[in-house]
VOPAGU-2260 file (C-alpha; in pm, 1 decimal, decimal comma):
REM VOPAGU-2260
SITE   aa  ch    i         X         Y         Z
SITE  UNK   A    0       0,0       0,0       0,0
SITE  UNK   A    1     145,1     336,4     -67,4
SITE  UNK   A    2     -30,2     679,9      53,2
SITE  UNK   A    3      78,1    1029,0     -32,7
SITE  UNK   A    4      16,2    1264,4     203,9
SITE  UNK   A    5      92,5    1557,8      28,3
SITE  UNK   A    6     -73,9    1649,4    -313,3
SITE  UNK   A    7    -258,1    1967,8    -409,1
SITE  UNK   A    8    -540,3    2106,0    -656,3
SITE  UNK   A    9    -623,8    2451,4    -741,9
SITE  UNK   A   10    -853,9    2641,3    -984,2
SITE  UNK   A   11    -601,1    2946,1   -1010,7
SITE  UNK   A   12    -240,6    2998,9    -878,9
SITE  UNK   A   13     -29,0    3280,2    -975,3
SITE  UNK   A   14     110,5    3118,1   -1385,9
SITE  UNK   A   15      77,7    2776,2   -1307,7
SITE  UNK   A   16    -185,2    2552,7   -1487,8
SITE  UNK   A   17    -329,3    2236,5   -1304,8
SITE  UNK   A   18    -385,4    1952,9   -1460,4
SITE  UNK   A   19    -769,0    1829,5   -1480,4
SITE  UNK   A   20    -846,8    1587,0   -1144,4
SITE  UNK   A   21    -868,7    1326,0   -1385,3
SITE  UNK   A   22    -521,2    1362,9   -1504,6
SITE  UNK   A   23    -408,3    1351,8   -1142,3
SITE  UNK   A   24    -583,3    1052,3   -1128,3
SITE  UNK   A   25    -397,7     876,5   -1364,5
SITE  UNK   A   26     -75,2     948,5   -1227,0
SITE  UNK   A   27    -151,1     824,0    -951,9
SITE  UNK   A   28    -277,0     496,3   -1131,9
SITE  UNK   A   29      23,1     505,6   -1320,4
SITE  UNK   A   30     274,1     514,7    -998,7
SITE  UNK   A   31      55,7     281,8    -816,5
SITE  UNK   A   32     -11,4     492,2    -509,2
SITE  UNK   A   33    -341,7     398,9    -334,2
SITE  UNK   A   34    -482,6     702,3    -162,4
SITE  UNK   A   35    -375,9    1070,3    -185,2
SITE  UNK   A   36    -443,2    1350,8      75,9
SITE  UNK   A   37    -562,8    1649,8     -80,2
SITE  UNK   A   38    -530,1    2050,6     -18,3
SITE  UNK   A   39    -637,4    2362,7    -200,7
SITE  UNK   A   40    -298,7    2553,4    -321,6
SITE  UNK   A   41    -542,1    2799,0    -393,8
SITE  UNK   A   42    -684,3    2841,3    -152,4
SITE  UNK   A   43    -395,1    2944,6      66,1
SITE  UNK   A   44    -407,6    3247,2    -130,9
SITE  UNK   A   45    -703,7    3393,7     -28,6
SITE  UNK   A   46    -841,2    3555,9     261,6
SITE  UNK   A   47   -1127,3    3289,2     267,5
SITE  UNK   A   48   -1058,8    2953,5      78,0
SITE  UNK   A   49   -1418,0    2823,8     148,2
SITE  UNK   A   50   -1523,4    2758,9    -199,2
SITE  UNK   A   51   -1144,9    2582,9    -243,4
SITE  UNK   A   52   -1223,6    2364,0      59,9
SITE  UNK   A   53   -1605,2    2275,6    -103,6
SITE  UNK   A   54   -1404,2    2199,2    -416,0
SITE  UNK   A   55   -1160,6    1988,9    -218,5
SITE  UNK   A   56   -1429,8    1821,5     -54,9
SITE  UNK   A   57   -1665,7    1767,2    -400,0
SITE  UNK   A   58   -1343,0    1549,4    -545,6
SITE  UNK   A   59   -1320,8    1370,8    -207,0
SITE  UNK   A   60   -1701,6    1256,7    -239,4
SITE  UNK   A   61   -1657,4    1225,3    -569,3
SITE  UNK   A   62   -1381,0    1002,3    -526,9
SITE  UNK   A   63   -1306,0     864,3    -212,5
SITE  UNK   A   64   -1149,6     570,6    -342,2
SITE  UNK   A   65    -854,6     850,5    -423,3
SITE  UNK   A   66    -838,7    1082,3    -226,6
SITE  UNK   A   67    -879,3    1236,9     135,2
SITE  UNK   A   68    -910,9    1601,5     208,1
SITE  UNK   A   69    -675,9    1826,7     400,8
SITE  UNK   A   70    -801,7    2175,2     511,9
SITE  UNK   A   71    -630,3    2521,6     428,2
SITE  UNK   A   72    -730,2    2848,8     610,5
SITE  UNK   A   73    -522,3    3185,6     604,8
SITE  UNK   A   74    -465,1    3248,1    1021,3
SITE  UNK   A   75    -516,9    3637,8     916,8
SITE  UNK   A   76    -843,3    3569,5     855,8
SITE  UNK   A   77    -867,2    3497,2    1273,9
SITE  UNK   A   78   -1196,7    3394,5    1408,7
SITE  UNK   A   79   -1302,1    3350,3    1100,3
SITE  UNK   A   80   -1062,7    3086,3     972,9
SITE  UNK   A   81   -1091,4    2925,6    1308,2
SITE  UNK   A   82   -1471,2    2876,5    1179,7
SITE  UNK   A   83   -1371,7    2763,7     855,8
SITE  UNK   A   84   -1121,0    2484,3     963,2
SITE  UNK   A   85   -1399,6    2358,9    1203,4
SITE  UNK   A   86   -1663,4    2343,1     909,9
SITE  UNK   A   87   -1345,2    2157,0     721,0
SITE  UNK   A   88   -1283,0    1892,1    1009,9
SITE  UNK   A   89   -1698,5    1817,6    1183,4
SITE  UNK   A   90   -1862,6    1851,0     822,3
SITE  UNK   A   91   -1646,0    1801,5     524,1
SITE  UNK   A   92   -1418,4    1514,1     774,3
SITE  UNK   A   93   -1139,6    1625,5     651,3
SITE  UNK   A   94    -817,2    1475,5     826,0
SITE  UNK   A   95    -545,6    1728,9     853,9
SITE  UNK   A   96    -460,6    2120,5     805,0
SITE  UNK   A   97    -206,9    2247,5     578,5
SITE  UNK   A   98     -36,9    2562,4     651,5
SITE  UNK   A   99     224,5    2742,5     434,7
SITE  UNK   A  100     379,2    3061,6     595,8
SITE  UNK   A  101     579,5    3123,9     292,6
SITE  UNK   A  102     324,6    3177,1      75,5
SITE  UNK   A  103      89,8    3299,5     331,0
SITE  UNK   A  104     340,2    3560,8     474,0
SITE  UNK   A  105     400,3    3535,8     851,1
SITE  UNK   A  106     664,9    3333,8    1056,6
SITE  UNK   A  107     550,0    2966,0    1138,8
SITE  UNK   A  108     615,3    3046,2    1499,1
SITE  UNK   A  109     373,1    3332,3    1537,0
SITE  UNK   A  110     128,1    3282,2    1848,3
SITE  UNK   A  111    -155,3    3445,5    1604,0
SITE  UNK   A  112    -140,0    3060,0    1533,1
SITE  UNK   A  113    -273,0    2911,0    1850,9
SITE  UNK   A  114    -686,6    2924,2    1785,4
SITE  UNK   A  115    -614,5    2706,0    1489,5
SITE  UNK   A  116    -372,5    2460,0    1637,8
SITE  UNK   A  117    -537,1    2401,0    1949,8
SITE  UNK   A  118    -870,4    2344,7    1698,0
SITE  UNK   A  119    -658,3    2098,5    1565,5
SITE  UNK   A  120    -555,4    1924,6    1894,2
SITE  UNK   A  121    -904,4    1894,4    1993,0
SITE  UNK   A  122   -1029,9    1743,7    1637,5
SITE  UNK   A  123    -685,0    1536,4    1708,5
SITE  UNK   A  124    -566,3    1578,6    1337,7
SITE  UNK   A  125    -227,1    1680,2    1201,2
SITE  UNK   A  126     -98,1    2036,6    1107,8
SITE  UNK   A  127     140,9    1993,8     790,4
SITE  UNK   A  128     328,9    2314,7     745,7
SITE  UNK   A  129     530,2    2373,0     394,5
SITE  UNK   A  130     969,4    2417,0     540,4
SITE  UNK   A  131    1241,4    2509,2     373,6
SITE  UNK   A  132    1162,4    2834,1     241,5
SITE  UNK   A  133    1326,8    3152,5     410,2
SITE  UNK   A  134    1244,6    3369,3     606,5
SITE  UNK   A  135     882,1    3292,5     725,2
SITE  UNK   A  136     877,9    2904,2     646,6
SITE  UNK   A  137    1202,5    2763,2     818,0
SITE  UNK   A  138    1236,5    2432,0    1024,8
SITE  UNK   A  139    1325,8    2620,0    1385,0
SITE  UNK   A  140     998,7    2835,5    1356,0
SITE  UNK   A  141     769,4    2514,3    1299,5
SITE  UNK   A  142     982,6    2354,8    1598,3
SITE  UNK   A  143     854,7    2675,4    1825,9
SITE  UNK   A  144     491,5    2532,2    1745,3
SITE  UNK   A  145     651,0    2174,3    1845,0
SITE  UNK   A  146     773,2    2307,0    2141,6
SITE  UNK   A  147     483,6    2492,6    2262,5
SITE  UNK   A  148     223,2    2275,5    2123,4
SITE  UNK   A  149     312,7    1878,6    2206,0
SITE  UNK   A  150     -10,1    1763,4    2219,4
SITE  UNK   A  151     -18,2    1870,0    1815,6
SITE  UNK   A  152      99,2    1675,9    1527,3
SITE  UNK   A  153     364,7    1827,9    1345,9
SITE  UNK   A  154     417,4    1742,4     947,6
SITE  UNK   A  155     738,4    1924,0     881,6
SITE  UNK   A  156     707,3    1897,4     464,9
SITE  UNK   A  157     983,3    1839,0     263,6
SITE  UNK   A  158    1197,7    1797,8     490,7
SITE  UNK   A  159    1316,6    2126,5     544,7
SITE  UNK   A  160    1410,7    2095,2     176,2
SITE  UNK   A  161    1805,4    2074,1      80,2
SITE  UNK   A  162    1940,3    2337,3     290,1
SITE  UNK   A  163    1742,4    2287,1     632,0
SITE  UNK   A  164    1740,5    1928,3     650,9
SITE  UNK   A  165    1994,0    1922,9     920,0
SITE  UNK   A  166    1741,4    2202,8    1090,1
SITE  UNK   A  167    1472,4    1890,1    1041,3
SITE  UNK   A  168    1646,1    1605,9    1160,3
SITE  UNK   A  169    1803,4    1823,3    1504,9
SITE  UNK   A  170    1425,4    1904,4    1547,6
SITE  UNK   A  171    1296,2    1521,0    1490,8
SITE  UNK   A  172    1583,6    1451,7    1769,8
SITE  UNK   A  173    1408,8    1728,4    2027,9
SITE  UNK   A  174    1034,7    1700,5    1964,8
SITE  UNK   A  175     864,9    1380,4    1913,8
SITE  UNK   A  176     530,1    1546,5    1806,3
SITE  UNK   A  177     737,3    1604,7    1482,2
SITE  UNK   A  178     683,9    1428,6    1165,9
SITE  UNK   A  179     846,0    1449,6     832,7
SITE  UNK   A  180     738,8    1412,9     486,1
SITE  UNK   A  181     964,9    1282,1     167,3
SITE  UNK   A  182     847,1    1566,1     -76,5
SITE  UNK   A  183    1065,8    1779,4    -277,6
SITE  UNK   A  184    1400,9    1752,5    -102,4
SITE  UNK   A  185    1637,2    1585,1    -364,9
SITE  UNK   A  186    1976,8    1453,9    -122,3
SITE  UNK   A  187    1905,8    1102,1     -62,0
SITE  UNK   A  188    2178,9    1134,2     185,8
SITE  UNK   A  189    1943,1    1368,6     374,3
SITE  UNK   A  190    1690,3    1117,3     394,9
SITE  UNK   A  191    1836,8     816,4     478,7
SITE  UNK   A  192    2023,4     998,9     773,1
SITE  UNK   A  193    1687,6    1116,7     901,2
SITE  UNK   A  194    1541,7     767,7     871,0
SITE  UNK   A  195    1841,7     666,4    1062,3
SITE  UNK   A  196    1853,9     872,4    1347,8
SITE  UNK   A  197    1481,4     985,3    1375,3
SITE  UNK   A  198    1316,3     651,6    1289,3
SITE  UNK   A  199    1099,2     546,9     939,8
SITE  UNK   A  200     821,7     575,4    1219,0
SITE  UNK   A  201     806,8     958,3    1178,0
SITE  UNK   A  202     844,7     982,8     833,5
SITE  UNK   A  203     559,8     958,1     552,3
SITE  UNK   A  204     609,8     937,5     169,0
SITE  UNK   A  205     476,3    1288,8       8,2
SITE  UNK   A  206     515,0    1387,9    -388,3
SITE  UNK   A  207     380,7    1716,5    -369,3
SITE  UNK   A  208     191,3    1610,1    -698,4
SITE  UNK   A  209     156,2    1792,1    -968,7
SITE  UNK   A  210     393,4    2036,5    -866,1
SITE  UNK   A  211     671,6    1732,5    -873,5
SITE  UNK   A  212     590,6    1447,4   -1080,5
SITE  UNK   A  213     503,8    1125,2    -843,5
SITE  UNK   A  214     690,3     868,6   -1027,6
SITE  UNK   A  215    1031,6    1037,2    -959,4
SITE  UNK   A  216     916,8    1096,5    -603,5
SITE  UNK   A  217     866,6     712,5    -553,0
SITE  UNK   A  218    1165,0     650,9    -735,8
SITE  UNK   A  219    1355,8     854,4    -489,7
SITE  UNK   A  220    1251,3     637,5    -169,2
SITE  UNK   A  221    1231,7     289,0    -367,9
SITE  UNK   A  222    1625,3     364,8    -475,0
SITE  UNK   A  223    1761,0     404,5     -63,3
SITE  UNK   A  224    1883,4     147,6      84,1
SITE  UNK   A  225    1586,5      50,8     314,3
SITE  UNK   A  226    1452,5    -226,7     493,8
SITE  UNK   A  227    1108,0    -396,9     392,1
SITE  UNK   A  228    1029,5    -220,3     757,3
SITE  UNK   A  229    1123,0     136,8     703,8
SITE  UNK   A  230     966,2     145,4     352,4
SITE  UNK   A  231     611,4      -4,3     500,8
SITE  UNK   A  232     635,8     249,3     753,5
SITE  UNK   A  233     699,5     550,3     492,1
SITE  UNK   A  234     509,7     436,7     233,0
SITE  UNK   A  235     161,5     400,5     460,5
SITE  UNK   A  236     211,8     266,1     829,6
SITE  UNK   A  237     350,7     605,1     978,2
SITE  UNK   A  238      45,1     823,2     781,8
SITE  UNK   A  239    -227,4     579,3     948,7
SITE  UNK   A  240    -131,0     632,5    1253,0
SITE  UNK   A  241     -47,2    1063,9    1243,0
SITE  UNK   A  242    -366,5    1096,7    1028,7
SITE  UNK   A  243    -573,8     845,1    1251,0
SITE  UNK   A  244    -700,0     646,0     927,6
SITE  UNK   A  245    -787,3     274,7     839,3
């Protein structure tokens, strides 16, 4: 079984075209991944993303046999996004919150953050927040929400990407509310020595689909040199378990 925890769709994002759901569909056919957790890139544009979370939420009814949805708010929006991740998690059942300070423009340790993340403590789903990126979305500022919030789920993606990866795996050592995904970062040595020292439990396979193209992503984690183990636990075991599924 293989599930990607980290793919998006959106109707309009800055020059990038998305390919038709049904075109994401087939890639993920085509690499042979099972299940796919879904967020709105758009939608982390805007103010309010509640017509990109419906839309999220009409492909996950549509086809559930794909795909699971993962909310996106904008924390500037305050008590309303608070309202909008709660119509995301009780109606929609949506499993997780995605969060990208980069794009969103504030630091990932900002205490404007807390409504949300304690929301997402008591719905007891995951907060995945997009690391790598200076100056907002770096490693150490999602490990001040680790710190302060250990009851939470942390889904450091990408790794920290190829130059905070170091930053990731010192964090995985600290806080044990932190979780990793595969996505984007390209040093397999990076990897592996995270798998190593932080354990293949706290690490989930991601693609970042269609952004990156999912076969090369699999590629990436089928080529290190893994144990049956560690690969069952990246490729579905660890997800279960942070995103309370199956």
């Amino acid at each position: 079984m293989i599930i990607d925890i980290h793919v998006h769709f959106w109707e309009s994002f800055m020059s990038f075209k998305c390919p038709s759901i049904e075109e994401v569909i087939e890639g993920i056919k085509r690499t042979g991944i099972d299940i796919s957790y879904l967020n709105s890139l758009s939608g982390l544009l805007k103010t309010n993303p509640s017509e990109d979370n419906k839309k999220i939420f009409k492909i996950t009814s549509q086809y559930p046999q794909h795909f699971q949805g993962v909310a996106v708010v904008n924390p500037y929006a305050g008590e309303e996004a608070v309202l909008e991740l709660e119509k995301c998690l009780k109606d929609y059942k949506f499993i997780g919150l995605k969060l990208h300070p980069w794009l969103q423009g504030y630091y990932a340790s900002a205490d404007f953050l807390d409504p949300i993340l304690d929301l997402c403590r008591s719905y007891d789903v995951p907060v995945m927040f997009h690391t790598g990126t200076p100056p907002y979305a770096q490693v150490f500022e999602v490990a001040c929400q680790a710190k302060k919030h250990p009851k939470v789920r942390f889904i450091f993606c990408h790794m920290g990407l190829n130059y905070q990866w170091h930053d990731a795996l010192e964090t995985g050592k600290q806080y044990k509310n932190s979780y990793f995904d595969t996505s984007g970062i390209s040093y397999p040595f990076a990897v592996e020595r995270i798998i190593e020292e932080v354990g293949a439990e706290r690490v989930m396979f991601g693609t970042d689909n269609p952004f990156l193209f999912p076969e090369i992503e699999l590629l990436k984690i089928e080529d290190l040199n893994l144990s049956v183990s560690e690969k069952e636990h990246i490729f579905y075991k660890t997800a279960t378990l942070v995103f309370k599924q199956f």
